[in-house]
KEGU-354587 format. One record per residue (C-alpha): residue number from 1; residue in one letter; chain; x, y, z. Coordinates in Angstrom, 3 decimals, decimal comma, padded with zeros to 6 digits. Example, Ala and Ser with C-alpha at 12.3 -4.5 7.8 and 13.67 -1.06 7.14 Angstrom:
<nuvexs>
[nuvex 1; "A"; "A"; [012,300; -004,500; 007,800]]
[nuvex 2; "S"; "A"; [013,670; -001,060; 007,140]]
</nuvexs>
This chain:
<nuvexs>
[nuvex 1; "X"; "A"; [032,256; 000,192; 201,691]]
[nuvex 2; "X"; "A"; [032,598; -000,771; 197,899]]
[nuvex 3; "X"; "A"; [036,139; 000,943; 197,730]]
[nuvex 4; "X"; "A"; [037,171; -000,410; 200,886]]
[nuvex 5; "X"; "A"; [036,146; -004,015; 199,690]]
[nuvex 6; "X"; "A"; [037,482; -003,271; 196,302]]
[nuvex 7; "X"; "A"; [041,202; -002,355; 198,300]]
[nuvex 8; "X"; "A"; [040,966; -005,462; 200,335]]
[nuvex 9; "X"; "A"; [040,128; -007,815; 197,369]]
[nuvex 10; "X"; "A"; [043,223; -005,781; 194,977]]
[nuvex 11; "X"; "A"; [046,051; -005,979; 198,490]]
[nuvex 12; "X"; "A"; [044,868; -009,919; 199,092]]
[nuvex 13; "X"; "A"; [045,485; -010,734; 195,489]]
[nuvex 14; "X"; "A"; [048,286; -008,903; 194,922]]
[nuvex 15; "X"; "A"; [050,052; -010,294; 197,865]]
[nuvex 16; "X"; "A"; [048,509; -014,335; 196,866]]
[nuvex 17; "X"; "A"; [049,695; -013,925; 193,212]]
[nuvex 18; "X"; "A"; [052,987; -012,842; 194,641]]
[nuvex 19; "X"; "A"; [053,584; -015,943; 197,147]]
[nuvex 20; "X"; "A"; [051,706; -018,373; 194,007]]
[nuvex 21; "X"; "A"; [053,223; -017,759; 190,790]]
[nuvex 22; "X"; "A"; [056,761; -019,292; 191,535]]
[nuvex 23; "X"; "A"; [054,815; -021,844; 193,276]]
[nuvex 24; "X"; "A"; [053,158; -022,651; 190,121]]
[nuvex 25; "X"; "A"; [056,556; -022,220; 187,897]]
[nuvex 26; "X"; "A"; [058,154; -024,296; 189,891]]
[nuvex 27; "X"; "A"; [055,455; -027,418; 190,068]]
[nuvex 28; "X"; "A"; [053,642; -027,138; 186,803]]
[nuvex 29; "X"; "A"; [050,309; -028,469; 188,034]]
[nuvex 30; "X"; "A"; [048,019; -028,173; 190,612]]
[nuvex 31; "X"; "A"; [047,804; -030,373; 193,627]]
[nuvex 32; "X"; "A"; [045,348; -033,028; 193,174]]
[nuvex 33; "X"; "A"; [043,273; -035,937; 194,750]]
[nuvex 34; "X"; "A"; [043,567; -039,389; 192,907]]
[nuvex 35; "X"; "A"; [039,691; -039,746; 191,673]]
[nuvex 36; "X"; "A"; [038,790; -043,050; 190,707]]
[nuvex 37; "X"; "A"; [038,518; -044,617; 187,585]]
[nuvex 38; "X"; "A"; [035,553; -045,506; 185,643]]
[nuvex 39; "X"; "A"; [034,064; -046,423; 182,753]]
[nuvex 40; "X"; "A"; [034,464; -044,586; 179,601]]
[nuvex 41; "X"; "A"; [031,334; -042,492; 178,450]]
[nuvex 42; "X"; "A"; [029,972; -040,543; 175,189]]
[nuvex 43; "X"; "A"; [031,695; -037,406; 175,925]]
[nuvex 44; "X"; "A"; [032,315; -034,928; 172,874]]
[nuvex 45; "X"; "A"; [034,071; -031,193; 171,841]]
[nuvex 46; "X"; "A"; [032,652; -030,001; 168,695]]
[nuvex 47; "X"; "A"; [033,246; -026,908; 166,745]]
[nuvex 48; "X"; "A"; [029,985; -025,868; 164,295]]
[nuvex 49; "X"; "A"; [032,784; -024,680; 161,492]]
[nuvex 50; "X"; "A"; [034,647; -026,613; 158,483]]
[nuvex 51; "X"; "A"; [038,255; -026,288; 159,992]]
[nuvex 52; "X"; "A"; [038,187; -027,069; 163,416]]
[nuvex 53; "X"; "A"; [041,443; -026,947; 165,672]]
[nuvex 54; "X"; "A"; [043,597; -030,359; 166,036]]
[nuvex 55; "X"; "A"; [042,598; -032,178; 169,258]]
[nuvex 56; "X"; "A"; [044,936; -031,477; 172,338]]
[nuvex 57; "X"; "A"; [045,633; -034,517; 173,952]]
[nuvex 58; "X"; "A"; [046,931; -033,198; 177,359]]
[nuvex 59; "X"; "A"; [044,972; -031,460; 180,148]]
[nuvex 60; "X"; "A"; [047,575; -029,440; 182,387]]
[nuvex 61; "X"; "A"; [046,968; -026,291; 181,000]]
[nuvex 62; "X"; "A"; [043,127; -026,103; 181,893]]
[nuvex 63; "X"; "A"; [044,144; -028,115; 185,552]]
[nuvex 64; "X"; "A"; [046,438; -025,011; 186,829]]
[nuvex 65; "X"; "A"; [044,379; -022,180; 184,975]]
[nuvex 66; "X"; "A"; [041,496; -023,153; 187,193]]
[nuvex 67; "X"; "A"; [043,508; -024,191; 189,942]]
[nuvex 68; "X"; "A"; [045,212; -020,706; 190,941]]
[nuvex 69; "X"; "A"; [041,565; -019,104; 190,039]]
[nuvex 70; "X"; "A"; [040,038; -021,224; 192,200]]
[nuvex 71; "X"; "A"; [042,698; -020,545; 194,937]]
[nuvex 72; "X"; "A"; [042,981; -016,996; 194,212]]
[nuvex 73; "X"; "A"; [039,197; -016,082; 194,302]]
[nuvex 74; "X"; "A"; [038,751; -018,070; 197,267]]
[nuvex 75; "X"; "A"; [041,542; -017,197; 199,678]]
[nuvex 76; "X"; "A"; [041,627; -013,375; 198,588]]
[nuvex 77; "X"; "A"; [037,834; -012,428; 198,900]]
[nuvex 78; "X"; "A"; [036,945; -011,264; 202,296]]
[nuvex 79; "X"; "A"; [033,088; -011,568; 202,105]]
[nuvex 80; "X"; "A"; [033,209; -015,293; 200,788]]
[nuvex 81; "X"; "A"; [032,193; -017,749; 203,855]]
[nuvex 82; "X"; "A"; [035,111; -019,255; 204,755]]
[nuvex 83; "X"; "A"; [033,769; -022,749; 205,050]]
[nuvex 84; "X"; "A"; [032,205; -022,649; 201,482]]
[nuvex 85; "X"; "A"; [036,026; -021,340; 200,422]]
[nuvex 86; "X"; "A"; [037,221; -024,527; 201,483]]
[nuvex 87; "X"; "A"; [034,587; -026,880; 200,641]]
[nuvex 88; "X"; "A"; [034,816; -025,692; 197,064]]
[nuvex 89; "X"; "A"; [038,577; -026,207; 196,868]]
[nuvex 90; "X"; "A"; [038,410; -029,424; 198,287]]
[nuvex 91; "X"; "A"; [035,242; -030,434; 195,538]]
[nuvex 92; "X"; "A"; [037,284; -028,401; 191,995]]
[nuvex 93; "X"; "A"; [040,151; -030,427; 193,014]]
[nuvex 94; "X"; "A"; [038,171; -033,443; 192,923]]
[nuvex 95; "X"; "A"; [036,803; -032,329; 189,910]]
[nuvex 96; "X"; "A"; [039,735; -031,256; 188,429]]
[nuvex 97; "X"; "A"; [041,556; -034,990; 189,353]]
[nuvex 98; "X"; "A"; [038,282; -036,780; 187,529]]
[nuvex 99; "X"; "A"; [039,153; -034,584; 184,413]]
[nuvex 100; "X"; "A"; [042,671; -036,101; 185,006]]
[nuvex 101; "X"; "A"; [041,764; -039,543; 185,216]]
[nuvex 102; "X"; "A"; [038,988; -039,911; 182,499]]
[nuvex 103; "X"; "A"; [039,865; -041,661; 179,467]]
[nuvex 104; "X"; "A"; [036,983; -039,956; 178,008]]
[nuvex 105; "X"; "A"; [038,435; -036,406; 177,940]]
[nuvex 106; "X"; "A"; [041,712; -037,393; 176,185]]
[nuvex 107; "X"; "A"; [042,294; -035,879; 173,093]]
[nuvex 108; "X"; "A"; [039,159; -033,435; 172,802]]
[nuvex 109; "X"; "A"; [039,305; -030,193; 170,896]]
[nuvex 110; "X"; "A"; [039,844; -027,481; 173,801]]
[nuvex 111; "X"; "A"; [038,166; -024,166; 173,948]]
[nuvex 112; "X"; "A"; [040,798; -022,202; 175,786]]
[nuvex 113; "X"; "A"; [043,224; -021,060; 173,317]]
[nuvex 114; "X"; "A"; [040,678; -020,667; 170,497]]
[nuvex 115; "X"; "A"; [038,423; -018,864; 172,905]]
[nuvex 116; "X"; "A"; [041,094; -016,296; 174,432]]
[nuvex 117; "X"; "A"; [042,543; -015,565; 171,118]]
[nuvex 118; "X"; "A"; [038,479; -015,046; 169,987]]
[nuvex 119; "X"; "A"; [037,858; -012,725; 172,998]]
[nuvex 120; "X"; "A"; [041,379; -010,669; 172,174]]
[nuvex 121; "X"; "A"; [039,714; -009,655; 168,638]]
[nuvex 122; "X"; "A"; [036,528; -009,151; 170,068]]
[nuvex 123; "X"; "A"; [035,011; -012,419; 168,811]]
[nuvex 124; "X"; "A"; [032,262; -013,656; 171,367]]
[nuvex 125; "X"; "A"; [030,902; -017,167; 169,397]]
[nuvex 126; "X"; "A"; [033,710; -019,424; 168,799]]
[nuvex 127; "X"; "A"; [030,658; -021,888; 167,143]]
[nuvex 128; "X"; "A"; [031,881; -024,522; 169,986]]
[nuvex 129; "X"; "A"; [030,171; -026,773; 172,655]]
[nuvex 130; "X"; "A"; [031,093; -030,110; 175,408]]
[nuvex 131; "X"; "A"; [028,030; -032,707; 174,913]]
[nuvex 132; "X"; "A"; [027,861; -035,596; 177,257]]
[nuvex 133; "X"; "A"; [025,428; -038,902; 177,051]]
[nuvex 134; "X"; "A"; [024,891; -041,304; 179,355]]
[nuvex 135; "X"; "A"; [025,457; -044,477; 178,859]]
[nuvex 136; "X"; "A"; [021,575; -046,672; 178,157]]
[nuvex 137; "X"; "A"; [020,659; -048,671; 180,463]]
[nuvex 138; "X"; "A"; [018,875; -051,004; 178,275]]
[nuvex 139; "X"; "A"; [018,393; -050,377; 174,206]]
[nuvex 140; "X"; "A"; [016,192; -047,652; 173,012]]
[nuvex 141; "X"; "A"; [016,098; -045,446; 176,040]]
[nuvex 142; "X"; "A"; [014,651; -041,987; 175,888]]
[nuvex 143; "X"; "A"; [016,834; -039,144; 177,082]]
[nuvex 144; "X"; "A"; [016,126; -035,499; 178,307]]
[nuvex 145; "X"; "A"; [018,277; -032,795; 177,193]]
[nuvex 146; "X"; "A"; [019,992; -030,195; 179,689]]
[nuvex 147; "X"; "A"; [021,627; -027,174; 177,334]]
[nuvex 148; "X"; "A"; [023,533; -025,463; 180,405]]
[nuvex 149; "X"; "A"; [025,317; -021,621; 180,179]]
[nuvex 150; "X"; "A"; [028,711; -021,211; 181,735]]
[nuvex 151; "X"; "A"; [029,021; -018,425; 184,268]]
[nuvex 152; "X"; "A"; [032,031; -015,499; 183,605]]
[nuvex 153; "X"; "A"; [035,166; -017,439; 182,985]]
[nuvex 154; "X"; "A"; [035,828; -019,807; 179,849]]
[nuvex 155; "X"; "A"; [033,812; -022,548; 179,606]]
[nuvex 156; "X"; "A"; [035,975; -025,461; 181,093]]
[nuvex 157; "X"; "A"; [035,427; -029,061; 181,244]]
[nuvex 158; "X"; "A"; [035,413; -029,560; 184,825]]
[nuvex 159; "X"; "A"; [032,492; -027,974; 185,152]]
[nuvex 160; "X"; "A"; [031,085; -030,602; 182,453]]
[nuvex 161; "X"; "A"; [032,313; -033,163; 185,255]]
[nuvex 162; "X"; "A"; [030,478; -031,507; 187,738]]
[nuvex 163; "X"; "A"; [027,345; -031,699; 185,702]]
[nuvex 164; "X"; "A"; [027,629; -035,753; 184,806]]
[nuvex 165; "X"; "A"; [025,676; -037,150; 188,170]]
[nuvex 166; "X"; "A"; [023,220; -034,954; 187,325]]
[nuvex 167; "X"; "A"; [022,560; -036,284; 183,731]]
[nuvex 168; "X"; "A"; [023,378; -040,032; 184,793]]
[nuvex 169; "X"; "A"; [020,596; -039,773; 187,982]]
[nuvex 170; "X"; "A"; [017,907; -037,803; 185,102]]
[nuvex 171; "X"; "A"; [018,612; -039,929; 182,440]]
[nuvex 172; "X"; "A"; [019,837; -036,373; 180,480]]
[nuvex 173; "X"; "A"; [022,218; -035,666; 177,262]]
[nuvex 174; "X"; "A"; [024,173; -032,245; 178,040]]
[nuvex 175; "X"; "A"; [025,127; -029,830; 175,717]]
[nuvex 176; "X"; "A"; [027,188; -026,382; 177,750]]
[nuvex 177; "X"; "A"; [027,724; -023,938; 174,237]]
[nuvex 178; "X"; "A"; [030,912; -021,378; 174,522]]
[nuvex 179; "X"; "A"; [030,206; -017,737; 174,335]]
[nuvex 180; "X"; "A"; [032,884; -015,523; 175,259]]
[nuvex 181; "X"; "A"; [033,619; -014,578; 178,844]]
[nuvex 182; "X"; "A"; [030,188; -015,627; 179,689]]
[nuvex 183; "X"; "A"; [029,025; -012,568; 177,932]]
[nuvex 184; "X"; "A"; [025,341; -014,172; 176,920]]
[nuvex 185; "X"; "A"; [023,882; -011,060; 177,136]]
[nuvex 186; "X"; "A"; [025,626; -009,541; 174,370]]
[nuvex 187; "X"; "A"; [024,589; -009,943; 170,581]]
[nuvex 188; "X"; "A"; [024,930; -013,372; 169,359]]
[nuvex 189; "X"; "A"; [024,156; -014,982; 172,227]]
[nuvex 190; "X"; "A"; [020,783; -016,427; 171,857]]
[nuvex 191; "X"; "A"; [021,575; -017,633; 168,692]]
[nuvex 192; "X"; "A"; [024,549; -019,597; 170,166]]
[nuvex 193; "X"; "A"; [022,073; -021,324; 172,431]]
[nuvex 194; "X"; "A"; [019,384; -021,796; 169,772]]
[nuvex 195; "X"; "A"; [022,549; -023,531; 167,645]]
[nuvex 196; "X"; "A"; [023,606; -025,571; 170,963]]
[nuvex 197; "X"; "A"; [020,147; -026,858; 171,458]]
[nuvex 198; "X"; "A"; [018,847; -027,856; 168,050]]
[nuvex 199; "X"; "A"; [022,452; -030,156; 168,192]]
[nuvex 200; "X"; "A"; [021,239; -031,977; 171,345]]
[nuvex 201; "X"; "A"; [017,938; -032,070; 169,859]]
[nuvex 202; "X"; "A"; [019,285; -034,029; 166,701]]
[nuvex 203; "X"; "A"; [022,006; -036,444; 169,492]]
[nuvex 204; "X"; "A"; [020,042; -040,214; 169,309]]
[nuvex 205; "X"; "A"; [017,302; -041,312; 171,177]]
[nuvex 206; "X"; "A"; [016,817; -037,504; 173,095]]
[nuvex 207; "X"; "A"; [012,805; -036,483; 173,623]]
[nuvex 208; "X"; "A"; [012,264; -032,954; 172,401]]
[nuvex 209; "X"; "A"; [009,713; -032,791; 175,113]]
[nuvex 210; "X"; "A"; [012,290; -033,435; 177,728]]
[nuvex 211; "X"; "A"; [014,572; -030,047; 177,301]]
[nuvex 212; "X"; "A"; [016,188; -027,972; 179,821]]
[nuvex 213; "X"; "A"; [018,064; -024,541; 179,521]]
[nuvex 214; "X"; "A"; [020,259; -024,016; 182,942]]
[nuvex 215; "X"; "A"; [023,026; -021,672; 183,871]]
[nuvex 216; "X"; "A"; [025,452; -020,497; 186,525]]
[nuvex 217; "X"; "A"; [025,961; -016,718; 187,147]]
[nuvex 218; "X"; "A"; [026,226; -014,983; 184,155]]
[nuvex 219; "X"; "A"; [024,459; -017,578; 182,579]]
[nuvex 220; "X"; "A"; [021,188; -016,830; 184,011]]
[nuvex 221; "X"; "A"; [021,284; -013,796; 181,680]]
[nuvex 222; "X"; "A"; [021,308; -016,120; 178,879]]
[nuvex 223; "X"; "A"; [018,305; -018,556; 180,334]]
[nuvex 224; "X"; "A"; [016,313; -015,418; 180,235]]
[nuvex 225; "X"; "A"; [017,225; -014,064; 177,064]]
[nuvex 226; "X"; "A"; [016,950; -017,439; 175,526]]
[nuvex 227; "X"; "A"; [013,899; -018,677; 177,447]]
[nuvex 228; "X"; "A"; [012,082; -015,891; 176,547]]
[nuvex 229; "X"; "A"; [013,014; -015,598; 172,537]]
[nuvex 230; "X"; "A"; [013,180; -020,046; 172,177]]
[nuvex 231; "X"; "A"; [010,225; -020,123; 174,936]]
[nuvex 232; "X"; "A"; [008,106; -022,789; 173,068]]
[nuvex 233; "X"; "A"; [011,839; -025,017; 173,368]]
[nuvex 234; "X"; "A"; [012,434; -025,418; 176,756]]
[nuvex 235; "X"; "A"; [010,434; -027,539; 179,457]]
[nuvex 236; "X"; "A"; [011,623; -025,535; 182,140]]
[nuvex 237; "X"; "A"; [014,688; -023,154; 183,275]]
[nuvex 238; "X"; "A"; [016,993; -023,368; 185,673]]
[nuvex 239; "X"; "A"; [018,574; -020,615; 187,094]]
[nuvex 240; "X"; "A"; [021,856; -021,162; 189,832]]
[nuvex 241; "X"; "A"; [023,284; -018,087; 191,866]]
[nuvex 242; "X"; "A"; [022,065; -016,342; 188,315]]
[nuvex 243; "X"; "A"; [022,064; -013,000; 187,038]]
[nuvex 244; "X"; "A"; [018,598; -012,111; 186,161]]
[nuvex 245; "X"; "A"; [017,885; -009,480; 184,411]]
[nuvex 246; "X"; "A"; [014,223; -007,767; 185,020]]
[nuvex 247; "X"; "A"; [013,473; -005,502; 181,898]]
[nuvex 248; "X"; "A"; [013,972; -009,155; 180,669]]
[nuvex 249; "X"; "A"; [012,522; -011,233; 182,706]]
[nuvex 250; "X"; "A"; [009,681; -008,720; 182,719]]
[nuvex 251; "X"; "A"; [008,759; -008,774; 179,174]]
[nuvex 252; "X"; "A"; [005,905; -009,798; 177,568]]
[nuvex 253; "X"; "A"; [007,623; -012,392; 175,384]]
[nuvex 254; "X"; "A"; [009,244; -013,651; 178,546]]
[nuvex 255; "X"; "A"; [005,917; -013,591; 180,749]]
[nuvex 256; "X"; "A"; [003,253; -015,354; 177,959]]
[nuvex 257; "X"; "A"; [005,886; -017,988; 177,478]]
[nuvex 258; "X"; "A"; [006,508; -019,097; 181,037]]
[nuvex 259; "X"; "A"; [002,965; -018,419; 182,581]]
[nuvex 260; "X"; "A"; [001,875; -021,648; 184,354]]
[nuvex 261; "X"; "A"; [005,567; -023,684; 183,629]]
[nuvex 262; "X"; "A"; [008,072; -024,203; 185,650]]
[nuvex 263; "X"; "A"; [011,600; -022,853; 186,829]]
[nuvex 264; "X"; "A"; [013,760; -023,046; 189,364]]
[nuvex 265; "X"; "A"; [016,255; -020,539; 190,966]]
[nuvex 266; "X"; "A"; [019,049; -021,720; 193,692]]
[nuvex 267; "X"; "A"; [021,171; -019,015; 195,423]]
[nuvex 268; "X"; "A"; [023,079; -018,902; 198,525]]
[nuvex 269; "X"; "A"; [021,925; -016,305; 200,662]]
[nuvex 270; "X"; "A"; [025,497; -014,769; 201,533]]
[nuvex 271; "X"; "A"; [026,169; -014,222; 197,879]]
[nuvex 272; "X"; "A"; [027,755; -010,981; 197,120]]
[nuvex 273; "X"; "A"; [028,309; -011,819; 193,985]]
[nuvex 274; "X"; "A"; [024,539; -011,299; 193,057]]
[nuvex 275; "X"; "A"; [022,711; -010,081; 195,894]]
[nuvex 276; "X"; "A"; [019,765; -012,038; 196,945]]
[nuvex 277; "X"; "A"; [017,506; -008,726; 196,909]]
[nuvex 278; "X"; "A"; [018,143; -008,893; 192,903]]
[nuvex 279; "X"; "A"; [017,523; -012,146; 192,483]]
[nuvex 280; "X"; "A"; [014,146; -011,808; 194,976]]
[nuvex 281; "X"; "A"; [013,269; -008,788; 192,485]]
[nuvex 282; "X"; "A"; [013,395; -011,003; 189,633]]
[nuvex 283; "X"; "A"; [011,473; -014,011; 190,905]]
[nuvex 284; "X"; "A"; [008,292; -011,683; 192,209]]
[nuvex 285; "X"; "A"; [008,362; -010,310; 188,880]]
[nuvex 286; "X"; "A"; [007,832; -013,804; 186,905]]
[nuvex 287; "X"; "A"; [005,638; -015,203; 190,014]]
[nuvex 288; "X"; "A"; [003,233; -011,889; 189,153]]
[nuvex 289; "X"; "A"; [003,517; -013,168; 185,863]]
[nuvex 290; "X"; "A"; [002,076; -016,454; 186,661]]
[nuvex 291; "X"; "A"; [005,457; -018,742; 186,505]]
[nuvex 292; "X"; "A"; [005,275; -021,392; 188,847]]
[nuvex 293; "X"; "A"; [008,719; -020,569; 190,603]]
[nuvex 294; "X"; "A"; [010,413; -023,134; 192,939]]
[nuvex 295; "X"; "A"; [013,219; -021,235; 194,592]]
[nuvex 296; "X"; "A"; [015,666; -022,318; 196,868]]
[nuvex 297; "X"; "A"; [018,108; -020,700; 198,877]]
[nuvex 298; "X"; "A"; [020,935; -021,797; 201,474]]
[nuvex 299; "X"; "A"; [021,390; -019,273; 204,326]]
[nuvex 300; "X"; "A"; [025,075; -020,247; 204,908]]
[nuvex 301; "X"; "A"; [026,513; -019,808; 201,036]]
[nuvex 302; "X"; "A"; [027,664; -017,743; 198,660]]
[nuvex 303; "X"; "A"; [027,983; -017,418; 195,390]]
[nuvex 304; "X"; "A"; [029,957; -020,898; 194,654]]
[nuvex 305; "X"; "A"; [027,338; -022,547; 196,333]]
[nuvex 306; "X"; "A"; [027,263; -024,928; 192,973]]
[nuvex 307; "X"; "A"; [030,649; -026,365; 193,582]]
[nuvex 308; "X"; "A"; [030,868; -026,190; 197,347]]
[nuvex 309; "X"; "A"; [027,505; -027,459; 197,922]]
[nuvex 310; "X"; "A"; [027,272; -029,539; 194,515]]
[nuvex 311; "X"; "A"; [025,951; -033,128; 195,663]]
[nuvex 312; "X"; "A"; [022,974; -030,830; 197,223]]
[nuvex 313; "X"; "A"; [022,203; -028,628; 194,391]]
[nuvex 314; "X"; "A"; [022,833; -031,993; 192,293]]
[nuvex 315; "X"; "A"; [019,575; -032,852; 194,652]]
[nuvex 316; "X"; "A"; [017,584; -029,971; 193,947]]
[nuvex 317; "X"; "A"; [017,510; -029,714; 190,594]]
[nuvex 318; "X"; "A"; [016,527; -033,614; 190,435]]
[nuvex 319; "X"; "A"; [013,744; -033,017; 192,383]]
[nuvex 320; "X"; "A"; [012,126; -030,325; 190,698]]
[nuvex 321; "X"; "A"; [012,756; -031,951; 187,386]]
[nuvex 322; "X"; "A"; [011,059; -035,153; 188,689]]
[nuvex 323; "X"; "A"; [007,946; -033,145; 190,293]]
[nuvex 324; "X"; "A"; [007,603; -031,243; 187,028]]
[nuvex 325; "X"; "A"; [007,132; -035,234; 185,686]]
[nuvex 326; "X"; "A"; [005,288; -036,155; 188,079]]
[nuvex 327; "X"; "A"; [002,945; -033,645; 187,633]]
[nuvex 328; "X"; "A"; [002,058; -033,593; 184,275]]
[nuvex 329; "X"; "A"; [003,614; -030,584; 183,213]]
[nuvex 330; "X"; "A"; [006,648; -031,514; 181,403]]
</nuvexs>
């Protein structure tokens, strides 16, 4: 069955990347929906070293990347429900036109380059993150903190976009650190989320006991590793259709910091991606452990559940965070 799937995935992109790429040398840029305008917003690129890259002012580049990835992966995968294919073209080109129309992304120092030419010599930590802030409502607010992993892929501002309701409904700063591929497992990478947070931690007016770690896909590997060595850090963890490690998750470090706290795991339950019977595996292991787990899953998605099914998993993840509040326990 694998080799049959993995033929099937190899003849569908072969024959997509055949019909797209003088589609794509011909146009330039990705089809888009006008988004509207709004106002501008805190939004910042930083590198943590003394010669950071000159700012590049336009976005095309990132717009058809993610644009023929998003239309490869989704019209050449067999196993991915066809309805959540569409819906999450239909939302990353929404995304992708809000990127467009922004004045608040112009001019930002991009990861892309810096990052591929990091990855060719091996280099995972390119010492870089987005941050986002939400405009106060009145003076002196008090703002969480969500520190959120990027799944495999470079980390790519419209996924920052997709965050922003989020932060603007929670009253949250965001900081979403670069490493690699998405390669937070690998040596370096707790570190680059234990540099990412202590920045958001030190952004105005943010309450240290307000702090969030999330991820997407590969990222959950990161919310583990880093949840369990930066335990005492974090308020809670979210995990979305997440790797999850269990000789991880099933530490001791991991279990005596997260006994009685909360986290929260989303998943669709047709992802194939990460099967569902791993990610079950891993949330008996830290409910044995005593974490209070809130899990949810939605029968009818896969693994892009978090684009196709955003404003919902937007929903989610607000009302944990406010039961955790209202509770007491954050």
């Amino acid at each position: 069955m694998v080799r049959v799937k993995a033929v099937l995935v190899a003849l569908g992109a072969f024959a997509f990347v055949l019909v797209t790429v003088p589609v794509l040398i011909l146009t330039r840029r990705a089809p888009r929906r006008r988004a509207r305008t709004s106002r501008t917003t805190p939004v910042g690129s930083h590198f943590f070293q003394r010669t950071p890259p000159a700012p590049v002012a336009r976005l095309d580049a990132e717009d058809t990347l993610v644009w023929f990835l998003i239309q490869l992966v989704t019209r050449c995968d067999p196993l991915m429900p066809r309805a959540e294919a569409r819906d999450t073209r239909v939302r990353v080109a929404e995304l992708l036109a809000a990127v467009d129309e922004r004045p608040d992304y112009r001019g930002l120092a991009r990861i892309s380059g810096r990052q591929i030419r990091r990855l060719l010599r091996g280099e995972l930590d390119p010492h870089h993150c987005y941050s986002y802030r939400p405009e106060p409502r009145e003076p002196g607010e008090r703002f969480g903190l969500l520190v959120f992993l990027h799944g495999h892929g470079l980390n790519l501002l419209f996924a920052l976009e997709a965050l922003r309701p989020l932060c603007d409904r929670m009253r949250l700063c965001l900081v979403a650190p670069s490493f690699g591929y998405g390669n937070w497992e690998a040596p370096g990478g707790v570190e680059a989320v234990d540099r990412a947070t202590r920045f958001g931690l030190a952004m105005p007016d943010v309450d240290p006991n307000r702090v969030y770690l999330g991820g997407y896909s590969q990222g959950g590997a990161g919310v583990s590793r880093a949840g369990a060595a930066l335990r005492d850090r974090f308020a809670g963890l979210i995990y979305i259709s997440p790797t999850m490690e269990p000789s991880v998750i099933g530490s001791p470090a991991f279990a005596a910091g997260w006994r009685g706290r909360p986290v929260l795991v989303i998943q669709g339950g047709r992802d194939h991606n990460v099967h569902p019977r791993t990610v079950d595996a891993a949330t008996g292991l830290m409910e044995a452990a005593g974490v209070r787990v809130t899990q949810h899953r939605d029968p009818g998605a896969g693994h892009f559940l978090f684009f196709a099914r955003l404003d919902t998993v937007t929903d989610w993840v607000s009302d944990w965070m406010a039961g955790s509040l209202r509770a007491g326990r954050v």
